[in-house]
N, C-alpha and C positions, 0 to 999 in steps of 0.2 A: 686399606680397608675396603673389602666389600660388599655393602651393601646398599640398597635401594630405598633411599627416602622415600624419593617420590612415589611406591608403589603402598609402601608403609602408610601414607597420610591418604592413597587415593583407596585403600580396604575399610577407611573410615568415614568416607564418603557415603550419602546415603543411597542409596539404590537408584532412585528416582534419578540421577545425574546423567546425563549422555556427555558420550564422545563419536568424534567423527573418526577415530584412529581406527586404520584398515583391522579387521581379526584376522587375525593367522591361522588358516585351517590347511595347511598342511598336513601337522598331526590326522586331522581326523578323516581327512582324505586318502593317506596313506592305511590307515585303519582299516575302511571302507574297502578299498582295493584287496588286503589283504584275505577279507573275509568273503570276498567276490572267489580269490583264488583259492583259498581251504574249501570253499563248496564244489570247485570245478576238480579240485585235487580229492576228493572224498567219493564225487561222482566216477571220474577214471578208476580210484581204486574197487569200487562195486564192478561197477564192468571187466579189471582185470582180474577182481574172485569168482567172477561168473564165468570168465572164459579158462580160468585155470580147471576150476571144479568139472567143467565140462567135458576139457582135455582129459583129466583121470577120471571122467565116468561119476564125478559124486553128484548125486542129484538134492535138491532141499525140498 
C-alpha cells in the first residue's frame, strides 16, 4: 500500500504550526533558470530575424 499518513494528518493541521524540515526548492529553481533561458532564447531569435531580414533586404 501506498500511501502517506503522515502527510494526510499534517494537511489537517492548522496553519499556525511550524516545522524546522529543510523546503525543497529545486522545482522552483529549476523554473527560474528556465525562464532566465526562454528570455535569452527569445532575445537571440529577434536578433537572428533582424539579421536575416536584413540579409534579403526586408526592412519593417
Amino acid at each position: 500500500m501506498e500511501y502517506n499518513f503522515l502527510m494526510d494528518i499534517a494537511v489537517q493541521l492548522p496553519k499556525s504550526y511550524t516545522t524546522d524540515a529543510p523546503i525543497d526548492v529545486t522545482a522552483a529553481n529549476e523554473i527560474e533558470a528556465l525562464k532566465e533561458k526562454i528570455k535569452l532564447l527569445e532575445a537571440e531569435k529577434q536578433i537572428l530575424l533582424q539579421v536575416i531580414r536584413a540579409k534579403n533586404g526586408v526592412t519593417l
